[in-house]
C-alpha positions in Angstrom: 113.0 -12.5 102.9 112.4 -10.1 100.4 111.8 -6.0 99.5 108.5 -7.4 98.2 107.5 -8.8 101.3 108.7 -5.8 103.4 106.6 -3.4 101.0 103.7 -6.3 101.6 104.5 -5.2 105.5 104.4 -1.3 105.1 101.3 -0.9 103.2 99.4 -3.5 105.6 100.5 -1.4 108.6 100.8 2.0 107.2 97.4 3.3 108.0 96.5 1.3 111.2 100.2 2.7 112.8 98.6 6.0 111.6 95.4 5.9 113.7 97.8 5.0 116.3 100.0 7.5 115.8 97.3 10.0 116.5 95.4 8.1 119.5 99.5 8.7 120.8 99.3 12.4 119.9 95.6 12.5 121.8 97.2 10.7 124.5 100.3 12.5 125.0 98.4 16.5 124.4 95.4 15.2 127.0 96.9 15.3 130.3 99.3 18.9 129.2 95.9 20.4 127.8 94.1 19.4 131.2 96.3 19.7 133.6 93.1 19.0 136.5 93.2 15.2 134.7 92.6 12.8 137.2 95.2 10.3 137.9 93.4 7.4 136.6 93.1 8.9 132.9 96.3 10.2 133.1 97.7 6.6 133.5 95.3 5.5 131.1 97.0 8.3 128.4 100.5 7.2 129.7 99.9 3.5 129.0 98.5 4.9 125.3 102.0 6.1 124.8 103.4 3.2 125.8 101.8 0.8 123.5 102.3 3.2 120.7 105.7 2.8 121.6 105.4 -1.0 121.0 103.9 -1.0 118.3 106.2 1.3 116.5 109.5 -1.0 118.0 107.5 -4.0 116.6 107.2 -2.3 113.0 110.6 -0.9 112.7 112.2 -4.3 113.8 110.0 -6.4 111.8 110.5 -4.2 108.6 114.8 -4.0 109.5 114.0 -7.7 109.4 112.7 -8.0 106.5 115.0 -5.9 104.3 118.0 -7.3 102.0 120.2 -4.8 102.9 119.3 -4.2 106.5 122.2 -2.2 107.4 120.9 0.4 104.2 117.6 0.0 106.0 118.8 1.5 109.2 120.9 4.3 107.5 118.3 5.4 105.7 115.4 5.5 108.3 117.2 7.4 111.2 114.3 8.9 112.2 112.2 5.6 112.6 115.3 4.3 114.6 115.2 7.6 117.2 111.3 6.9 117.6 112.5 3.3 119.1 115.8 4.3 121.3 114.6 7.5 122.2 111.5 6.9 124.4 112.1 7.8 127.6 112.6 11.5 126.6 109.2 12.9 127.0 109.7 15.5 124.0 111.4 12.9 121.5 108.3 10.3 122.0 106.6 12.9 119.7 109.2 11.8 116.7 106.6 8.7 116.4 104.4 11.7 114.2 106.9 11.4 111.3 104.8 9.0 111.2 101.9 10.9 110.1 104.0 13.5 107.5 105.5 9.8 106.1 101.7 9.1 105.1 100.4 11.9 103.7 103.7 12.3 101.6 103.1 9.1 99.4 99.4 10.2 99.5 100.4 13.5 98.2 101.2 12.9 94.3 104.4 12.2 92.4 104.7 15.8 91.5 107.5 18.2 93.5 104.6 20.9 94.4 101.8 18.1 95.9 104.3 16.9 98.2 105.3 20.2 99.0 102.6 21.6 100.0 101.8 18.6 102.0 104.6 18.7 103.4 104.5 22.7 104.3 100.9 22.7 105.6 100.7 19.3 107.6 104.1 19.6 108.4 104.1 23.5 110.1 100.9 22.7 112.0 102.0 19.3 113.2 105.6 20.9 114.4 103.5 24.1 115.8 101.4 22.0 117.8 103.9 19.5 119.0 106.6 21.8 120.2 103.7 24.2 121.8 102.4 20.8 123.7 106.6 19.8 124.7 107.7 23.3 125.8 104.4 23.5 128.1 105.0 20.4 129.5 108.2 21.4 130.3 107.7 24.7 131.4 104.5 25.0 133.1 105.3 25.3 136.6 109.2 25.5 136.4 110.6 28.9 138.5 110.5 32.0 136.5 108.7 30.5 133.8 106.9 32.8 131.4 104.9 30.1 129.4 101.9 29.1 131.6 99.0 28.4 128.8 99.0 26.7 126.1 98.2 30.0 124.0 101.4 31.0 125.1 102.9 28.1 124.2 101.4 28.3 120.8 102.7 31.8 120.3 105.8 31.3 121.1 106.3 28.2 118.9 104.9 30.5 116.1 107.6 33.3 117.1 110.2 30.8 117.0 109.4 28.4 113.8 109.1 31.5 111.5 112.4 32.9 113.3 111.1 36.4 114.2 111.6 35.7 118.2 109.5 38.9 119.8 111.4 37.7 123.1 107.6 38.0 125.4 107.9 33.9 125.8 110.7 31.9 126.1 111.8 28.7 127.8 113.8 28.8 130.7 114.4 25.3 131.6 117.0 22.9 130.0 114.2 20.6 128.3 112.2 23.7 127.0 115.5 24.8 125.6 116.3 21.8 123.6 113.0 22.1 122.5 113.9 25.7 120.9 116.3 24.6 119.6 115.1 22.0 117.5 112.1 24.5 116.2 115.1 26.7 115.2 115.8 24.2 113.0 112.5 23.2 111.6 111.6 26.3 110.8 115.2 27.3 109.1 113.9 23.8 106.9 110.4 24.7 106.4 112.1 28.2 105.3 114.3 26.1 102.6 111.6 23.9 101.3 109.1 26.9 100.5 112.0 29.0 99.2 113.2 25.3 97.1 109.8 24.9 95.8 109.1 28.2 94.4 112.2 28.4 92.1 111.5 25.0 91.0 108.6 26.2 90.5 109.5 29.3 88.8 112.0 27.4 86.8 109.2 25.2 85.8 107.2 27.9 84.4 110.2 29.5 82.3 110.6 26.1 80.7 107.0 25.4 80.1 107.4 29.0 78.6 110.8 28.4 76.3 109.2 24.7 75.1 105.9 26.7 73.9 108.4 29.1 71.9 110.7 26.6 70.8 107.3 24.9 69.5 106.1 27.5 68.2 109.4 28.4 66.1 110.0 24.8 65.3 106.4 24.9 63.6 107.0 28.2 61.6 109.9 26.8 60.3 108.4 23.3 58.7 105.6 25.7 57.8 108.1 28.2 55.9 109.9 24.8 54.6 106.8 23.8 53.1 106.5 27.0 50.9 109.9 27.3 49.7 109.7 23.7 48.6 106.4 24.5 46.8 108.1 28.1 45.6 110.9 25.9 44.1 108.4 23.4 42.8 106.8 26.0 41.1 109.5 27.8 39.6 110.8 24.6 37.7 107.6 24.3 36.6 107.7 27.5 35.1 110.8 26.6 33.5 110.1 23.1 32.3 107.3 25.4 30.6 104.7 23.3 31.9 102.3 26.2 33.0 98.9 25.8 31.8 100.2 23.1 29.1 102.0 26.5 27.5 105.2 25.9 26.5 107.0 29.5 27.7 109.7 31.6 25.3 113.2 31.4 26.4 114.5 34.2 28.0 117.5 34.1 25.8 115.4 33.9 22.2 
């Protein structure tokens, strides 16, 4: 069993676990969105969730199985391992959308800014929509709740993610909470990978700027070597007396 085969694995699955992964986001947002559902389609969504579930066990354990190092394989896709031992927490199921960010990152270009922008566009409205869709599920209903629709949920998530917090909505059961808290920390990262990508940009921009005046310099100079090397050529010309076949008087005579 080798990488080769395991990278054989990832690109044959990568975009059918995609599609699933968004038949499980249909699925999951369905029956939050509608709350009227009737039973039968909200089993029908539940059993969608399920077998995206199944599917994603089936790819992580199949790909840990096919990796040399398999314990560097497991260290080094935590995320893929919560979406497998996590999914009888309603909120964490929706860790099987890394899924989604995972795809459009090596889709996104080798450069720093293509992935960042993927990253800070899909990503923001994939973690706006997702926590929106937990905290109502977890809220709607509960005593003294404030978040009823999804609009509030929506607002809210947008409060908290960009960290202003207005206070109108907020969570008041223990699930809701968690939920908070983990867009408290998403959008402190979102904050750090904008704030990361513009000074890399800006640094980018002040080198492409010192390399255009370093070239520039670097070219005056052969260009000033040149005429001092033809200045000097000329001058022991002019003393060889070679100037126009003329031989010239000595300064000294």
């Amino acid at each position: 069993m080798t990488e080769d085969r395991r990278t054989h694995w990832e690109r044959a699955a990568e975009w059918p676990l995609t599609g699933l992964a968004l038949l499980f986001l249909a699925a999951y947002a369905w029956p939050i969105l509608e709350p009227d559902t009737p039973a039968w389609w909200v089993t029908a969504c539940q059993w969608v969730t399920w077998i995206a579930w199944a599917a994603f066990t089936v790819d992580y354990l199949a790909r840990w199985f096919l990796s040399h190092d398999r314990r560097g394989f497991v260290l080094g896709n935590v995320l893929d391992l919560l979406v497998v031992v996590l999914p009888i927490l309603r909120p964490l199921r929706l860790l099987r959308l890394v899924k989604l960010l995972g795809v459009l990152n090596r889709h996104a270009g080798s450069s720093l800014r293509g992935q960042v922008i993927v990253y800070v566009t899909g990503g923001t409205g994939l973690v706006l929509f997702v926590a929106a869709l937990a905290v109502l599920d977890a809220e709607r209903g509960a005593e003294g709740a404030n978040i009823g629709t999804f609009s509030d949920a929506l607002w809210w998530a947008m409060t908290t993610v960009t960290t202003v917090g207005y206070g109108d909505q907020f969570p008041v059961t223990t699930t809701g909470r968690f939920v908070a808290g983990g867009l408290m920390v998403a959008g402190i990262a979102l904050l750090g990978i904008v704030t990361a990508s513009f000074a890399s940009w800006l640094l980018d921009r002040v080198s492409e700027v010192e390399e255009e005046s370093n070239a520039v310099t670097r070219r005056d100079l052969r260009a000033l070597t040149h005429e001092i090397a033809a200045l000097r050529a000329e001058v022991v010309a002019l003393r060889s007396g070679e100037v126009a076949g003329q031989p010239l008087p000595h300064p000294e005579s």
